[in-house]
DSSP file (Angstrom, degrees, kcal/mol; ACC not computed):
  #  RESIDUE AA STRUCTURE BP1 BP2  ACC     N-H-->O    O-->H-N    N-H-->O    O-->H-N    TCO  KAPPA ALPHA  PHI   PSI    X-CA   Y-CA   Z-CA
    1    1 A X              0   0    0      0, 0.0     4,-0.1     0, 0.0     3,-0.0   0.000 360.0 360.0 360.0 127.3   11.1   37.8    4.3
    2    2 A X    >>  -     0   0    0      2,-0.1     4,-2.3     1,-0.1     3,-1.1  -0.014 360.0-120.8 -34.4 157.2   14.2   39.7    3.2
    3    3 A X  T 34 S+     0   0    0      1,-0.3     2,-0.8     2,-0.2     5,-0.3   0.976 116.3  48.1 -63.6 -60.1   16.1   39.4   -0.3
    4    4 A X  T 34 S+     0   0    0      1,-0.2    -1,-0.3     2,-0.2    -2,-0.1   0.063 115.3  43.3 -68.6  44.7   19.2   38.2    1.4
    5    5 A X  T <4 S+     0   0    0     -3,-1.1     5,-0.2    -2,-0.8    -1,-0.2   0.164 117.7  46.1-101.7 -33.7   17.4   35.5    3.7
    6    6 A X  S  < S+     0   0    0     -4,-2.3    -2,-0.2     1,-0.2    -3,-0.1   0.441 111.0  53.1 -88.8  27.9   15.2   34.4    0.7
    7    7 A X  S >> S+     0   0    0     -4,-0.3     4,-3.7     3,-0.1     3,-1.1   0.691 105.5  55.6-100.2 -38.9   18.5   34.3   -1.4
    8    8 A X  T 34 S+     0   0    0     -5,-0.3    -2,-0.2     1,-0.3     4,-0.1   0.368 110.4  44.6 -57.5   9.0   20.2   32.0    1.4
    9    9 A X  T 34 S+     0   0    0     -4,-0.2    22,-0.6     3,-0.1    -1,-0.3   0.661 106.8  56.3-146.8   7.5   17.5   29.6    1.0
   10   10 A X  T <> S+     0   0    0     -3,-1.1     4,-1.4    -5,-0.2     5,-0.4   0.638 113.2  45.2 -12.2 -64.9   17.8   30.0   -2.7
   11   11 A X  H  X S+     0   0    0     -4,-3.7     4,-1.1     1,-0.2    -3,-0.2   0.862 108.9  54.7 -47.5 -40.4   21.5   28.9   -1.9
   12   12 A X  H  > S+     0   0    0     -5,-0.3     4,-1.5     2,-0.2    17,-0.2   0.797 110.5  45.5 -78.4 -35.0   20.4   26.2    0.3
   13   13 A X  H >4 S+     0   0    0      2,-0.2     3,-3.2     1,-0.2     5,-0.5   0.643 113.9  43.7 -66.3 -96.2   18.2   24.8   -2.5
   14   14 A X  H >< S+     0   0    0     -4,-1.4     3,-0.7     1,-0.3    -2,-0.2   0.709 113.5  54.6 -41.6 -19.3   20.8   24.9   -5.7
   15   15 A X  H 3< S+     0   0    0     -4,-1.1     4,-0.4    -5,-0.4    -1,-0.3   0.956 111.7  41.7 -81.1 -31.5   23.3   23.6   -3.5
   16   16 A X  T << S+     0   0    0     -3,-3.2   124,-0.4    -4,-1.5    13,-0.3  -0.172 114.1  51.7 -64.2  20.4   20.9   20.6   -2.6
   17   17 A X  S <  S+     0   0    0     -3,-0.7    -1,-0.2   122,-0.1    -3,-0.1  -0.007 105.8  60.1-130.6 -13.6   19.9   20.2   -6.2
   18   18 A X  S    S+     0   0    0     -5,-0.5     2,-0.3     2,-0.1    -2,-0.2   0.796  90.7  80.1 -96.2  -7.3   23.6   20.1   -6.8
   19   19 A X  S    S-     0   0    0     -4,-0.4     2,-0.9     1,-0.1    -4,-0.0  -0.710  90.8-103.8-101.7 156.0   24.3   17.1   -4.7
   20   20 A X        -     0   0    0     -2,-0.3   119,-0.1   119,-0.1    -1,-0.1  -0.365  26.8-144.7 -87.5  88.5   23.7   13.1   -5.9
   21   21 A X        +     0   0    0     -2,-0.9   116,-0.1     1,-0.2     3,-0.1  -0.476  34.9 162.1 -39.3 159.8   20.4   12.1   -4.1
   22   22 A X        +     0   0    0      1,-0.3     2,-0.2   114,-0.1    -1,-0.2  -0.080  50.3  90.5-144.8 -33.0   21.6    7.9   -3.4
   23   23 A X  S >  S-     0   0    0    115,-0.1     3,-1.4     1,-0.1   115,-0.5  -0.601  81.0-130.2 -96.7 150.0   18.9    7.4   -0.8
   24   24 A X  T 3  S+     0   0    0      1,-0.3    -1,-0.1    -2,-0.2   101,-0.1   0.364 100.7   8.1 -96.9   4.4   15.5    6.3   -1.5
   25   25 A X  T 3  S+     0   0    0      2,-0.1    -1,-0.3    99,-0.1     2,-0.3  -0.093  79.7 165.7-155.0  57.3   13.5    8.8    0.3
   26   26 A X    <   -     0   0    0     -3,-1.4     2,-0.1   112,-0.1   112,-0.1  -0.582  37.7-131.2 -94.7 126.3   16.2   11.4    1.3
   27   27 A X        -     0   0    0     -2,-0.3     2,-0.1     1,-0.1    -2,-0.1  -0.347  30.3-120.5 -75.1 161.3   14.2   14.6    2.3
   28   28 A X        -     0   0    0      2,-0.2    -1,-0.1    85,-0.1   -11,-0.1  -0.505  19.8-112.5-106.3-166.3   15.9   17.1    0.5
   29   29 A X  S    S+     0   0    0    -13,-0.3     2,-0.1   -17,-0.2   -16,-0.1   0.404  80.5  97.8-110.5  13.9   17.6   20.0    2.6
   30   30 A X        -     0   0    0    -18,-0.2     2,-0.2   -14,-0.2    -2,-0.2  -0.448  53.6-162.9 -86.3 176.5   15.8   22.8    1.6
   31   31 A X        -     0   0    0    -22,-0.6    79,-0.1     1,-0.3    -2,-0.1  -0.849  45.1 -35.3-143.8-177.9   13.0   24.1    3.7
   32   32 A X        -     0   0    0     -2,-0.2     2,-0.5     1,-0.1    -1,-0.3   0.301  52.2-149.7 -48.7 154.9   10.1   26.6    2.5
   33   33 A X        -     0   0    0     73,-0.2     2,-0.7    74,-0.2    77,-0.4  -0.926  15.7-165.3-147.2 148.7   10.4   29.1    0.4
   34   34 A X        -     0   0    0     -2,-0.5     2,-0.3    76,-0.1    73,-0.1  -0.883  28.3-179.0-113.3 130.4    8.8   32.4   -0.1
   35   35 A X        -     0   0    0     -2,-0.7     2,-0.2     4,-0.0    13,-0.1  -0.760  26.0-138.7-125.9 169.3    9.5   34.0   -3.4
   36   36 A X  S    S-     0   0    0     -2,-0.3     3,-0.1    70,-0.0    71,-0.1  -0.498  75.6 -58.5-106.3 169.6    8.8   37.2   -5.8
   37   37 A X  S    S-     0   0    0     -2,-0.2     2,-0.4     1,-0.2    69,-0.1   0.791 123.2  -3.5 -27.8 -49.6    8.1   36.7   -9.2
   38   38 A X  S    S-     0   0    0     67,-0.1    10,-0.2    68,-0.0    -1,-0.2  -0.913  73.4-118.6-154.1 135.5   12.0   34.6   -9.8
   39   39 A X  E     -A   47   0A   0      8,-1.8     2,-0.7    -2,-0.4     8,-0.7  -0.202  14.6-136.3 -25.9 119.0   14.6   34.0   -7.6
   40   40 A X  E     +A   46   0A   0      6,-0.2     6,-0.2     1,-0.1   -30,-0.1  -0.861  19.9 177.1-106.9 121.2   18.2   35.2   -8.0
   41   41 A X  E    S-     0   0A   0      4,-1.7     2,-0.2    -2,-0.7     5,-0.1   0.990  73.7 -32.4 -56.9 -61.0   20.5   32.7   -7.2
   42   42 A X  E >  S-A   45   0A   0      3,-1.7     3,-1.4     1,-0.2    -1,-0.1  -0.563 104.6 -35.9-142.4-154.5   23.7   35.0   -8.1
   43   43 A X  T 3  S-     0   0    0      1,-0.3     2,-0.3    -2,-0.2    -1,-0.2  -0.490 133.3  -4.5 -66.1 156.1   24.0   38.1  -11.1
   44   44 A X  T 3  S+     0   0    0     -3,-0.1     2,-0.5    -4,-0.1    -1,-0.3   0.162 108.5 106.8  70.0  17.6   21.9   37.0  -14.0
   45   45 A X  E <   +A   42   0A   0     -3,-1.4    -3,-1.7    -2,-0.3    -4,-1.7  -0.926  42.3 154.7-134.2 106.3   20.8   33.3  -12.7
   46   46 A X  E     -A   40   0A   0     -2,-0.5     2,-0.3    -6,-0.2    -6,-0.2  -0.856  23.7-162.2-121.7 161.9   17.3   33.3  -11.7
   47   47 A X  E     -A   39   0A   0     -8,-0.7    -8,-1.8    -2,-0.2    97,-0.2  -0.932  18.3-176.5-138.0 157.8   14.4   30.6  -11.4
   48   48 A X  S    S+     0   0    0     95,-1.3    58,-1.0    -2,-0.3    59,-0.3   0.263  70.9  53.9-122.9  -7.9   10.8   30.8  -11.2
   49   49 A X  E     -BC 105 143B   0     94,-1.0    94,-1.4    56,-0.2    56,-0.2  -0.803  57.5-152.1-137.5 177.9   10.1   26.9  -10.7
   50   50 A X  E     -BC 104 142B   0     54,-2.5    54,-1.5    92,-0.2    92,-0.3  -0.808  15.6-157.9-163.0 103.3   11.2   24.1   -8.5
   51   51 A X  E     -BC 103 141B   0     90,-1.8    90,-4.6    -2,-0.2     2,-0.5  -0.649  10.7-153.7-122.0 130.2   11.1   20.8   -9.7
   52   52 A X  E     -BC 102 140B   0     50,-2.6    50,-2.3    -2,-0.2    88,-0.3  -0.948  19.4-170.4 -99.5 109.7   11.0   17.3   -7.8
   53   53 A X  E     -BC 101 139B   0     86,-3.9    86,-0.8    -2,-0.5     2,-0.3  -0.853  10.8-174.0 -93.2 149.2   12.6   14.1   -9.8
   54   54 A X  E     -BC 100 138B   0     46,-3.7    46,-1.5    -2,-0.3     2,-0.3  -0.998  22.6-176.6-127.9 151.5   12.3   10.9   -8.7
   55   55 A X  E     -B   99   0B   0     82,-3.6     2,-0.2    -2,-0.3    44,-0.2  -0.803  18.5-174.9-136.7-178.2   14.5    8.3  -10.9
   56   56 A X  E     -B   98   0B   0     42,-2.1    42,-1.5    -2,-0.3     2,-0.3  -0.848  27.6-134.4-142.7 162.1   15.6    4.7  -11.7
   57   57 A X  E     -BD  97 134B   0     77,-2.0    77,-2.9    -2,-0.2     2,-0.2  -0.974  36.7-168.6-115.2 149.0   17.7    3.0  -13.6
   58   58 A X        -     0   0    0     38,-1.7     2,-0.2    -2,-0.3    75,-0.2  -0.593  16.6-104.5-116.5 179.5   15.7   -0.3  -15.4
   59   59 A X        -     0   0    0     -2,-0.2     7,-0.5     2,-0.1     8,-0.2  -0.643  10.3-144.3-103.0 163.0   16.6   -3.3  -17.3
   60   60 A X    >   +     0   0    0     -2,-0.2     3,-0.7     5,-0.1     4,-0.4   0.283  68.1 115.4-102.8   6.4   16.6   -4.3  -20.5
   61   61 A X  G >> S+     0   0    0      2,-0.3     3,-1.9     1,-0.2     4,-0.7  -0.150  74.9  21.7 -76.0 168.4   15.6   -8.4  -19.2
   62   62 A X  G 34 S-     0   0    0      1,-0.3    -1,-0.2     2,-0.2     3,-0.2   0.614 143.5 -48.6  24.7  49.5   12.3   -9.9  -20.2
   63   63 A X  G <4 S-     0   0    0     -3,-0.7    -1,-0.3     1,-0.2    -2,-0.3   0.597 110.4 -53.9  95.7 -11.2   11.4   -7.8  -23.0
   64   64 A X  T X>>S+     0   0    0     -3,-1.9     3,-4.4    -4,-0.4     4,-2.5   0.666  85.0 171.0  86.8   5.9   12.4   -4.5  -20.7
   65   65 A X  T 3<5S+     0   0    0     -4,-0.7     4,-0.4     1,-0.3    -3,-0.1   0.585  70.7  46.3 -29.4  -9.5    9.9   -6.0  -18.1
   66   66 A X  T 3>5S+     0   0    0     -7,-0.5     4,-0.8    -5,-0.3    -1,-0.3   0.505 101.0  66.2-127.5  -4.3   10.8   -3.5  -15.3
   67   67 A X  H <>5S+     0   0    0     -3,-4.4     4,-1.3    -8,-0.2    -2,-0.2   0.703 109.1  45.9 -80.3 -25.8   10.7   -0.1  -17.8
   68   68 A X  H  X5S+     0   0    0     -4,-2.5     4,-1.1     1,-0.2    -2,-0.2   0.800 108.5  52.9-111.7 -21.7    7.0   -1.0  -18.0
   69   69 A X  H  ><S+     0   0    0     -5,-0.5     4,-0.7    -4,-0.4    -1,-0.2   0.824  97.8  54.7 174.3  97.4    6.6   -1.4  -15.1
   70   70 A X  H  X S+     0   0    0     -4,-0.8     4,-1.8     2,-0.2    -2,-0.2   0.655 104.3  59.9 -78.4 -22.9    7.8    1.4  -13.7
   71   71 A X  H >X S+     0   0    0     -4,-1.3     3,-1.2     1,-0.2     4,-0.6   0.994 107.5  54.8 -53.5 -66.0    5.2    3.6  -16.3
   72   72 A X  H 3X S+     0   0    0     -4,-1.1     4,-0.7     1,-0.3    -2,-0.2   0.558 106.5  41.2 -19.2 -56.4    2.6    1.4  -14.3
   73   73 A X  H 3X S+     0   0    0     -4,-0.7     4,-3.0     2,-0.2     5,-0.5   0.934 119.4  53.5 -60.1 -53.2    4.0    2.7  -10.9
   74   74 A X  H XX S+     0   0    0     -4,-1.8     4,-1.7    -3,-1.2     3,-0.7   0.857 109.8  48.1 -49.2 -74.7    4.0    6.3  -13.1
   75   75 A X  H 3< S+     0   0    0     -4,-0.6     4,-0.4     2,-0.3    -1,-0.3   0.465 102.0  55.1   3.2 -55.5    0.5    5.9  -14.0
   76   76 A X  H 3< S+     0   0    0     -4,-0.7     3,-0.3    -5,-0.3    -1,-0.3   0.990 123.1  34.3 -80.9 -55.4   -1.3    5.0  -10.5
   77   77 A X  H XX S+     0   0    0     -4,-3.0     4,-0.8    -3,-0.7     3,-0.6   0.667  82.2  97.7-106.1 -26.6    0.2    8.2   -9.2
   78   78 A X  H 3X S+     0   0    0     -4,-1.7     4,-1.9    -5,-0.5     5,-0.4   0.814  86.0  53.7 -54.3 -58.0    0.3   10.4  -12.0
   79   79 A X  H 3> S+     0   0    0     -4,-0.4     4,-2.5    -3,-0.3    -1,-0.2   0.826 104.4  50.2  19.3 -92.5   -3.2   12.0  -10.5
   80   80 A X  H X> S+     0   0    0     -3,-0.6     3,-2.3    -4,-0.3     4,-0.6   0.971 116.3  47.2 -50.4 -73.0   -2.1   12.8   -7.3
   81   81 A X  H >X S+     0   0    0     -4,-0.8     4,-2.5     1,-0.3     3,-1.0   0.761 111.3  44.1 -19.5 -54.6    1.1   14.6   -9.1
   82   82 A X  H 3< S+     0   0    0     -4,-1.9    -1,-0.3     1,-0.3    -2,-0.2   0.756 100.0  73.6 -92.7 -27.3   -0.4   16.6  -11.7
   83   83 A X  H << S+     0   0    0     -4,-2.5    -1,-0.3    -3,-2.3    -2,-0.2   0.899 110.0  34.0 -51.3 -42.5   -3.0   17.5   -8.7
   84   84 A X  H << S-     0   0    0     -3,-1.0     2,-0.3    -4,-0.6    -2,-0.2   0.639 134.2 -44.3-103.9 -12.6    0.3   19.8   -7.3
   85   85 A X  S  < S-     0   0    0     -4,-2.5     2,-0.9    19,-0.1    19,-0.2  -0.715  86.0 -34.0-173.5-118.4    2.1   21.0  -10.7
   86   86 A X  B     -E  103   0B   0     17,-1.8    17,-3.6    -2,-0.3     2,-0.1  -0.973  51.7-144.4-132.8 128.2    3.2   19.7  -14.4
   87   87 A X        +     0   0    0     -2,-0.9     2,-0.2    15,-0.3    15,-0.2  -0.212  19.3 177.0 -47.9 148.1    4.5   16.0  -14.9
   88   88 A X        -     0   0    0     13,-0.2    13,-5.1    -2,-0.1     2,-0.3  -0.659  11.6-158.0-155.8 152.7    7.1   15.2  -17.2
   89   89 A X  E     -F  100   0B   0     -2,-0.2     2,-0.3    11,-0.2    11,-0.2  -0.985   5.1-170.2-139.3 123.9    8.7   11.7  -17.9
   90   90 A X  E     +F   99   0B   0      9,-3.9     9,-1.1    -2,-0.3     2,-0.3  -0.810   6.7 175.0-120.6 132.3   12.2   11.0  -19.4
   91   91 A X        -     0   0    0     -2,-0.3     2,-0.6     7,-0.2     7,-0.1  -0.696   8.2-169.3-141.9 102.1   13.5    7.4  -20.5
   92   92 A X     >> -     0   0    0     -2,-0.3     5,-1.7     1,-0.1     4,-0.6  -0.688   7.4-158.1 -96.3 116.3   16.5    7.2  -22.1
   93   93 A X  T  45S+     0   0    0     -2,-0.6    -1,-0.1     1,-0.2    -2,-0.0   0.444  89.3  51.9 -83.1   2.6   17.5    3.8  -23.7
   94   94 A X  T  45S+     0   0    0      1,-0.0    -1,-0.2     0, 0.0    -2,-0.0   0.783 122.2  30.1 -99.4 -55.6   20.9    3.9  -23.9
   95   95 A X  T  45S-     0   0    0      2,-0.0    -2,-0.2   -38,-0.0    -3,-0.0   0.499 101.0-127.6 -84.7  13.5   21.5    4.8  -20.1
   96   96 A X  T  <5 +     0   0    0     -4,-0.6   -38,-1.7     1,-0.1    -3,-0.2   0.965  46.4 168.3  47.7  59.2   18.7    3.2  -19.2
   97   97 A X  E   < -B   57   0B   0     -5,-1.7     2,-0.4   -40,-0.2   -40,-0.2  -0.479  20.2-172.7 -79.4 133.7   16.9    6.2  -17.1
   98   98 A X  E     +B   56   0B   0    -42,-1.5   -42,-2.1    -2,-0.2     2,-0.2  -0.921  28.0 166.3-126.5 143.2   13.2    6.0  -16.0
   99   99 A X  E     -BF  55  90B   0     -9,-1.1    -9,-3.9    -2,-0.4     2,-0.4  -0.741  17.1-179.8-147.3 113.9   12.7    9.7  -14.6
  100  100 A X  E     -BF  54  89B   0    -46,-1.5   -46,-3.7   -11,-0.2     2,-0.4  -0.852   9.1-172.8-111.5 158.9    9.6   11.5  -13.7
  101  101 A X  E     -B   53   0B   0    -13,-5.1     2,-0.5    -2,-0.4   -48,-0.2  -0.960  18.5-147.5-132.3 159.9    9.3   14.8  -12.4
  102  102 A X  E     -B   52   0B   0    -50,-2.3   -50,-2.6    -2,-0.4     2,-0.5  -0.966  19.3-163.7-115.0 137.1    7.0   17.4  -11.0
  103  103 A X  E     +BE  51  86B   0    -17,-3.6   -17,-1.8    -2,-0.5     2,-0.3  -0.949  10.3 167.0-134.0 131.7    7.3   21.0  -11.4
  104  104 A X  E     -B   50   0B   0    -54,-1.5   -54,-2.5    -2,-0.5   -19,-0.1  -0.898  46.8 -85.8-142.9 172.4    5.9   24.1   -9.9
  105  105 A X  E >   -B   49   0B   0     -2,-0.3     3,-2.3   -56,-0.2     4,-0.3  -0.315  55.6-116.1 -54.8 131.3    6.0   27.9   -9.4
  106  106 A X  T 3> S+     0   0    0    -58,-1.0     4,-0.9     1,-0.2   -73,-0.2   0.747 114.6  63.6 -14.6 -56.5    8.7   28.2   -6.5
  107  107 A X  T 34 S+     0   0    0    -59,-0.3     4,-0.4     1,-0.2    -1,-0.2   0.765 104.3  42.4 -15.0 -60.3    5.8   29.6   -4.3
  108  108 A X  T <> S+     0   0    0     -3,-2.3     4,-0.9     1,-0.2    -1,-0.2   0.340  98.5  79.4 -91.7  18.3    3.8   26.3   -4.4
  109  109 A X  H >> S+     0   0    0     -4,-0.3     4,-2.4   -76,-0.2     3,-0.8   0.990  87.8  59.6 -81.3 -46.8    7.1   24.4   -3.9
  110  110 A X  H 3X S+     0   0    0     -4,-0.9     4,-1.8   -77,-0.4    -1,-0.2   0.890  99.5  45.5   5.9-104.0    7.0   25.1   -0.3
  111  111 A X  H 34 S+     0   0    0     -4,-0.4    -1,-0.2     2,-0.2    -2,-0.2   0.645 113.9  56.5 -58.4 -22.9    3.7   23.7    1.0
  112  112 A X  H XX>S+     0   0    0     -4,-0.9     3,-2.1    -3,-0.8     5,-1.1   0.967 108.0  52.9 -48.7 -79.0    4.8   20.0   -1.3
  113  113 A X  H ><5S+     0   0    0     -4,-2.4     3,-1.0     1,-0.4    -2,-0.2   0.658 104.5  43.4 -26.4 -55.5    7.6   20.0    0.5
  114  114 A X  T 3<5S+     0   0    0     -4,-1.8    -1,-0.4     1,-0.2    -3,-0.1  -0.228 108.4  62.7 -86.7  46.7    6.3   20.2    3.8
  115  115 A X  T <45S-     0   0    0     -3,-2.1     3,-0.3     0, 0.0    -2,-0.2   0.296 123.5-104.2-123.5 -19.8    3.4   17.2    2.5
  116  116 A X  T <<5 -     0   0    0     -3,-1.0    -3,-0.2    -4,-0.7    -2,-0.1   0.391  56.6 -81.1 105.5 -12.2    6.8   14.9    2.0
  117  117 A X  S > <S-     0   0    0     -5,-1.1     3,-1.8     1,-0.2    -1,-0.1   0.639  77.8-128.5  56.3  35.2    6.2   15.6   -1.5
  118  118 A X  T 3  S+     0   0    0      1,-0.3    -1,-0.2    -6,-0.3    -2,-0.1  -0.137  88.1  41.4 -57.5 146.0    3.6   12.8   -1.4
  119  119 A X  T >> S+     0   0    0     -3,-0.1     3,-2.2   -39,-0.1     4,-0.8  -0.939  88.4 100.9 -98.3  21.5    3.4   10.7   -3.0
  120  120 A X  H <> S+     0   0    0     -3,-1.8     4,-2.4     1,-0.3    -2,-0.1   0.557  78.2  48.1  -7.0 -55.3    6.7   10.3   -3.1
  121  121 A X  H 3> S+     0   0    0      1,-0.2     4,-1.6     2,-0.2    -1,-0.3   0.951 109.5  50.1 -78.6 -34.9    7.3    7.6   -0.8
  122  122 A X  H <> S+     0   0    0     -3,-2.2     4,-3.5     1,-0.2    -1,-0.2   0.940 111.5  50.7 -54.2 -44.4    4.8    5.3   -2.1
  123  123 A X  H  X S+     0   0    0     -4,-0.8     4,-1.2     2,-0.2    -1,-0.2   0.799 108.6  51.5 -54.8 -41.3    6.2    5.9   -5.6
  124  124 A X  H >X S+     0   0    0     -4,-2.4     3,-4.2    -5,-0.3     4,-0.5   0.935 114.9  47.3 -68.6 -84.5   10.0    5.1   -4.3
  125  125 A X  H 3X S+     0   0    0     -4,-1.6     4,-1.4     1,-0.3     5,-0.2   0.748 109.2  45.0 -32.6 -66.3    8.6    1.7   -2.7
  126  126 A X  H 3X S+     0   0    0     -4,-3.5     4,-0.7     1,-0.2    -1,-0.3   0.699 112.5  56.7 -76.5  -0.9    6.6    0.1   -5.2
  127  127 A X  H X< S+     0   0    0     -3,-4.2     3,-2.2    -4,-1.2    -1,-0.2   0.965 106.7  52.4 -72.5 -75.8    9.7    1.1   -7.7
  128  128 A X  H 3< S+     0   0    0     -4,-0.5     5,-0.3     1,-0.3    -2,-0.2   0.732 106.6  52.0 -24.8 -69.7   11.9   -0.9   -5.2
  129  129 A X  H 3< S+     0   0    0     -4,-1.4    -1,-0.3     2,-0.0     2,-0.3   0.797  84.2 104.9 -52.0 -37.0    9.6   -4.1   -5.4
  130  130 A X  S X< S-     0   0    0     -3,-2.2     3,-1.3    -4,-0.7   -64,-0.0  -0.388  81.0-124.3 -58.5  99.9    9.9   -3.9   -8.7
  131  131 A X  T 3  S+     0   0    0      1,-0.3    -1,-0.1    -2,-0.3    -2,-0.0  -0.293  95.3  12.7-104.2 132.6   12.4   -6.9  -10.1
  132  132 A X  T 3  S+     0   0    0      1,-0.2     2,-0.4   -74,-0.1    -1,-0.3   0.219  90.3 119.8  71.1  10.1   15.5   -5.2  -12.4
  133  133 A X    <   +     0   0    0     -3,-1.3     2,-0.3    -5,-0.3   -75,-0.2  -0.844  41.5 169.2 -95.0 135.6   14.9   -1.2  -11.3
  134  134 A X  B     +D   57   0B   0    -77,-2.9   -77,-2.0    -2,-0.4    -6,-0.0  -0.804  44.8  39.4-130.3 151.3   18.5   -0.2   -9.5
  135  135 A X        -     0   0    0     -2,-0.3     2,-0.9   -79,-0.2    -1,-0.2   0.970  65.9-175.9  78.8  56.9   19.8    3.1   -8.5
  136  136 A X        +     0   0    0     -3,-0.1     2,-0.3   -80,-0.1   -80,-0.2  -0.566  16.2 149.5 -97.9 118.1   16.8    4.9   -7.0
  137  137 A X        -     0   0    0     -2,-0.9   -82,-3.6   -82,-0.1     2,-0.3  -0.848  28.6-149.9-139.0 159.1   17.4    8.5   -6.1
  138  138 A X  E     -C   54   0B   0   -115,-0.5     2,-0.3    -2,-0.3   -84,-0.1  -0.896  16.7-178.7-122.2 155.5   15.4   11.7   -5.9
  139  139 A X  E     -C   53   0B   0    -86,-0.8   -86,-3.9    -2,-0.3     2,-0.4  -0.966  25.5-132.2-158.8-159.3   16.4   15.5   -6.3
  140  140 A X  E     +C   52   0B   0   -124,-0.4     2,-0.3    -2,-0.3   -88,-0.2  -0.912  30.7 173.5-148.9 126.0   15.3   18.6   -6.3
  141  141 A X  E     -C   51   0B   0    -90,-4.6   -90,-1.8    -2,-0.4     2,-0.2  -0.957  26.3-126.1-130.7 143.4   16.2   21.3   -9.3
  142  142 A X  E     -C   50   0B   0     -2,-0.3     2,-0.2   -92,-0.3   -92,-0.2  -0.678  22.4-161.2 -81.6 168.8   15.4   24.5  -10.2
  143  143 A X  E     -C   49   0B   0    -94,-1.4   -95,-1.3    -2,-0.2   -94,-1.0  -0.751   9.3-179.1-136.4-177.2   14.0   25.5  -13.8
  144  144 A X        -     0   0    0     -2,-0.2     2,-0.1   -97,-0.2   -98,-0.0  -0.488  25.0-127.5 176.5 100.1   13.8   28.8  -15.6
  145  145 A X              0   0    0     -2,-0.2    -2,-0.0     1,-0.2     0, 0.0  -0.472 360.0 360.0 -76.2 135.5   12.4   29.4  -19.2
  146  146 A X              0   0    0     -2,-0.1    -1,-0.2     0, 0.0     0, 0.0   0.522 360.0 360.0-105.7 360.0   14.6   31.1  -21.5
């Protein structure tokens, strides 16, 4: 693959990372991607990883009864997840955030991607059932240690 095609689908990614997922299993718009050691987006802004969130917002009713569980949901899946790259989960009590994500080398982001990013969808459903979790949206980010 060229540098300019695999910078346009570089583009195509951070501009789809840059828009407000709202739907609850909205595929994102980037499509595989074949990479070199990191990406350059533009001069001096590169990545090397590619990161899936899926989020909530919870309640604070019964005790926080829907923050736990949504770990719960986090939990049965965490497996499968950490089977394609590294987990992390942010909950912030003041906006009331449950967010996990998964993150991998660019490379492997690809071949997720075309899986659905399972287990995505189950994860999204059993969050829906879930009584008090609101706002569920996924996106798709790049990352880049400095």
């Amino acid at each position: 693959m060229s540098r300019v095609s695999t910078l346009n689908l570089t583009s195509k990614l951070v501009n789809c990372a840059a828009l407000k997922r709202t739907s609850r299993h909205a595929p994102t718009a980037a499509r595989s991607i074949k990479t070199m050691a990191s990406i350059e987006i533009t001069k001096g802004v590169t990545f090397d990883t590619v990161a899936r969130e899926w989020r909530c917002k919870w309640s604070e009713d019964a005790d926080k009864a829907s923050l736990a569980a949504a770990q719960k949901v986090l939990d049965k899946h965490l497996p499968a997840m950490k089977a394609k790259g590294k987990v992390q989960r942010t909950v912030c009590g003041g906006c009331l955030d449950f967010k996990a994500n998964t993150s991998m080398s660019a490379d492997a982001f690809g071949a997720w991607e075309a899986e659905g990013f399972a287990p995505e969808k189950q994860f999204l459903e059993e969050l829906a059932a879930i009584p008090g979790i609101s706002s569920i949206e996924t996106q798709t980010f790049t990352l880049m240690s400095m």
